[in-house]
C-alpha positions as CSV (number, residue, x, y, z in Angstrom):
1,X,-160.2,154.7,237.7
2,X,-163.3,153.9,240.0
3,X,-165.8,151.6,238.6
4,X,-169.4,152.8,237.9
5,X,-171.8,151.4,239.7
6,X,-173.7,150.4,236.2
7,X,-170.4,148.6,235.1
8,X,-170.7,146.5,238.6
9,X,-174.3,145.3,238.0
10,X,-173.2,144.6,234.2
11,X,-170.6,142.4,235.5
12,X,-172.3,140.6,238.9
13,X,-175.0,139.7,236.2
14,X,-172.1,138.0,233.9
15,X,-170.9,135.8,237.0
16,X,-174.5,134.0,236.9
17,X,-174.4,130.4,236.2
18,X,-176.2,130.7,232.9
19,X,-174.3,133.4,231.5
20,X,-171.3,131.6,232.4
21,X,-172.4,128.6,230.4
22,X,-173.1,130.7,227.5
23,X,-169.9,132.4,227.6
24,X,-167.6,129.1,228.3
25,X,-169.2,127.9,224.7
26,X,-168.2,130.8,222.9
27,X,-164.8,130.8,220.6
28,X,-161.7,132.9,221.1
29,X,-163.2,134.7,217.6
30,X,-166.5,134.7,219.0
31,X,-165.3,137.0,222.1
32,X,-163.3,139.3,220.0
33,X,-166.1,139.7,218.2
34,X,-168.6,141.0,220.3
35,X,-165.8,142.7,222.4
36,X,-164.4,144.6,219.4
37,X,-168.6,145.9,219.4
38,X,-168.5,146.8,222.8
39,X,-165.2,148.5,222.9
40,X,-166.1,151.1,220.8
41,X,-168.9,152.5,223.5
42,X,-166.5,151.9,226.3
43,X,-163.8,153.7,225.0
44,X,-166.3,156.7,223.5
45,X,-167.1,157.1,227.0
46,X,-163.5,156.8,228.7
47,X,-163.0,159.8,225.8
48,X,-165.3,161.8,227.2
49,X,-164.8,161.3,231.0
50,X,-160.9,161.6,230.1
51,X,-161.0,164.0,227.2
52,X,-157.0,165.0,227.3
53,X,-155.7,161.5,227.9
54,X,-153.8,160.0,225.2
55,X,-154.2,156.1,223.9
56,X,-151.4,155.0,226.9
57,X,-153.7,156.8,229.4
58,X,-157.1,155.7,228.4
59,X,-155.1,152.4,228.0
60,X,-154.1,152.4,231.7
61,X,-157.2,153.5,232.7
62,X,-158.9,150.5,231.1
63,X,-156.2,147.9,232.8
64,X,-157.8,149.5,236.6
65,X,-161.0,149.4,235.6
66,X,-160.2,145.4,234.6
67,X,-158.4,144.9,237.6
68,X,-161.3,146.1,239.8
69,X,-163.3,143.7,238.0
70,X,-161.3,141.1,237.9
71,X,-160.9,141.4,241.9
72,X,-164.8,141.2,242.4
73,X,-164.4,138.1,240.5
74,X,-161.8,136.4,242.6
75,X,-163.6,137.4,245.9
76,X,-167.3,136.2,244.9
77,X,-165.9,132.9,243.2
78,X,-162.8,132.4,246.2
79,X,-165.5,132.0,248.9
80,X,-166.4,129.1,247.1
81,X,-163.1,127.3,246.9
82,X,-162.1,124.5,244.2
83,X,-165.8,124.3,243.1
84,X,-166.0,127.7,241.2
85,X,-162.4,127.2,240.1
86,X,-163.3,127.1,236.4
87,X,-166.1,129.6,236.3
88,X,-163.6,131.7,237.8
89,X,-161.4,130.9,235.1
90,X,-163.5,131.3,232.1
91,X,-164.4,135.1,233.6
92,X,-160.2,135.9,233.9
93,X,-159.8,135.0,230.2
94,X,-162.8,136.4,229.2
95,X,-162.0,139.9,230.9
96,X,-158.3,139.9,229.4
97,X,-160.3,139.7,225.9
98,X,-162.8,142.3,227.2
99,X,-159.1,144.7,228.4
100,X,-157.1,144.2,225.2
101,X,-159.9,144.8,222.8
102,X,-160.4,148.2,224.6
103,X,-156.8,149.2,224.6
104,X,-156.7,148.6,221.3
105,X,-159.7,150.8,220.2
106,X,-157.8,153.6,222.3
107,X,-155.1,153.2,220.1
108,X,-157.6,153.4,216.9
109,X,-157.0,150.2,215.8
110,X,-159.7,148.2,213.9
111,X,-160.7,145.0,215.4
112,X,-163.4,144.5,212.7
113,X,-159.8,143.3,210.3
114,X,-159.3,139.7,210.6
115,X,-155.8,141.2,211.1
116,X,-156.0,143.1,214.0
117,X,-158.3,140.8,215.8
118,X,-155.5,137.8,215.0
119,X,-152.8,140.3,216.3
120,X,-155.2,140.4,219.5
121,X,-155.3,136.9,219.9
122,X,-151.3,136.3,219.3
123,X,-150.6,139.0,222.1
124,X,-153.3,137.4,224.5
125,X,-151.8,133.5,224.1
126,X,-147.7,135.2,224.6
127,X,-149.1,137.1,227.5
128,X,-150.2,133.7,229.1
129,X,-147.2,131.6,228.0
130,X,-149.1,129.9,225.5
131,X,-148.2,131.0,222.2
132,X,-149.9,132.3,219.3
133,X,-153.9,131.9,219.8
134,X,-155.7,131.2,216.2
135,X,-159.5,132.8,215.5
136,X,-161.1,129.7,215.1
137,X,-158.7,128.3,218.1
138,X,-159.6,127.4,221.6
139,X,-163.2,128.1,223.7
140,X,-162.6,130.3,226.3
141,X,-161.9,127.5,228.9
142,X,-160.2,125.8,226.8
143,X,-156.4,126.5,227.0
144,X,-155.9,129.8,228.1
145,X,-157.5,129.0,231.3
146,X,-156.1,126.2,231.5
147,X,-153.0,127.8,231.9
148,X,-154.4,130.2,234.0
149,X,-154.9,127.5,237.1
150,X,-151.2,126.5,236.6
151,X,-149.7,129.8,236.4
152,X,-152.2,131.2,239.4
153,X,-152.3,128.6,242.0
154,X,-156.4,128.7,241.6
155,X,-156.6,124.8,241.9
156,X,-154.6,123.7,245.4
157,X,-155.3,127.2,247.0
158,X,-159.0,126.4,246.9
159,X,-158.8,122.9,248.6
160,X,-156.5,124.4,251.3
161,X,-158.2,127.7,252.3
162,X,-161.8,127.7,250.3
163,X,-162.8,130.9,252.7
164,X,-159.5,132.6,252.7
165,X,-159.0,132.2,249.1
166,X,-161.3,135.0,248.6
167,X,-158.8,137.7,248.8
168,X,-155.7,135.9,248.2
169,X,-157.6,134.6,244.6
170,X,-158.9,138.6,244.3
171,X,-154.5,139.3,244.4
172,X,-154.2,137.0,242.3
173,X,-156.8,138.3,239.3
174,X,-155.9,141.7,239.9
175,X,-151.5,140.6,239.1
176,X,-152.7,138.8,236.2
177,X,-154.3,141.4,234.7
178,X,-151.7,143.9,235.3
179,X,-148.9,141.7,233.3
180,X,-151.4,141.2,230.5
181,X,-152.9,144.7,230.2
182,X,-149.3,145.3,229.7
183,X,-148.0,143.4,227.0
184,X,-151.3,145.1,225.1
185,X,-149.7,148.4,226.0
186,X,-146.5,147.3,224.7
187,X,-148.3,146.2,221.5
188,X,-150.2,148.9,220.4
189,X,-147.4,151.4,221.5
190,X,-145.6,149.7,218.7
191,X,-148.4,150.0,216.3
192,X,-148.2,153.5,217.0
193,X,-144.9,153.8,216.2
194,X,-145.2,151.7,213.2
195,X,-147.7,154.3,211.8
196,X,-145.9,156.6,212.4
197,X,-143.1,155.9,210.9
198,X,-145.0,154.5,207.5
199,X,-146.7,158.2,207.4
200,X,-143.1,159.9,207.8
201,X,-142.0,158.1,204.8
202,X,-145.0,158.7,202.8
203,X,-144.3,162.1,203.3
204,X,-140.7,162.1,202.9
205,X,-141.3,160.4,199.3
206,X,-144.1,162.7,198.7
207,X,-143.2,165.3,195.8
């Protein structure tokens, strides 16, 4: 899925330094939050420009949509080598918050149940080989990111190539995003199942 031009500008104006600093002080909780908000527009409109797709579609469509994103991200921020290593950071873990919350509205779950949204968080901290992620837990650079910069490379590719990192740091976004927007898939595939299931036997049980 191509990104909107509107979606572009959305995002450039997230990568300024002050809305950077606002976002790096928010909370895990806090960023589900407003995502689980947001989600519910972006997916009503991923409805209507995909009307036949199923939740797995929409859900994929979401995770290249992210990945173009996140890709803009690594190239504006790689030019500028170890310096914007943590802005660049506190963007990837804000985007994977941004992708799962989305996937999971497409699979019509409710992120406004201190369940669901905890559910979120534990599939976000597994995905990055961190464990279980708490709602009161963590600020967004705090140690997702953190694992992040080990798992990616950011903080020696920056000091050894701070102009070709661009598009190597762009790769390197766009992978990440691709293994977690997966695991969400896997999640909420579950879910689905689990529903499922829990209607059949309602109605198996039913007189």
């Amino acid at each position: 899925m191509g990104l909107l031009d509107g979606e572009r500008l959305a995002f450039l104006k997230k990568l300024r330094p002050g809305s950077l600093k606002r976002l790096a002080s928010l909370r895990m909780e806090d960023v589900v939050g407003l995502e689980a908000k947001r989600a519910r527009g972006r997916v009503k409109a991923l409805r209507t420009r995909y009307a036949s797709a199923g939740p797995r579609e929409l859900g994929q469509h979401v995770i290249e949509s992210t990945k173009g994103l996140a890709s803009l991200s690594g190239s504006v921020s790689g030019v500028f080598g170890l310096v914007s290593v943590p802005a660049d950071l506190v963007v990837m873990a804000w985007l994977q918050i941004r992708m799962m919350a989305d996937i999971a509205t497409a699979y019509g779950v409710d992120l406004r149940f201190r369940r669901a949204r905890t559910e979120l968080l534990a599939v976000l901290g597994e995905a990055n080989g961190v464990g279980p992620l708490q709602r009161s837990g963590p600020k967004v650079l705090g140690k997702v990111a953190a694992v992040l910069a080990q798992k990616g490379g950011f903080t020696s590719l920056g000091r050894a190539m701070p102009l070709v990192a661009a598009p190597v740091t762009a790769w390197l976004n766009n992978h990440h995003i691709q293994m977690v927007g997966e695991a969400a898939l896997r999640q909420y595939d579950g879910f689905v199942r689990a529903a499922a299931k829990t209607r059949a036997a309602s109605g198996a049980s039913a007189p």
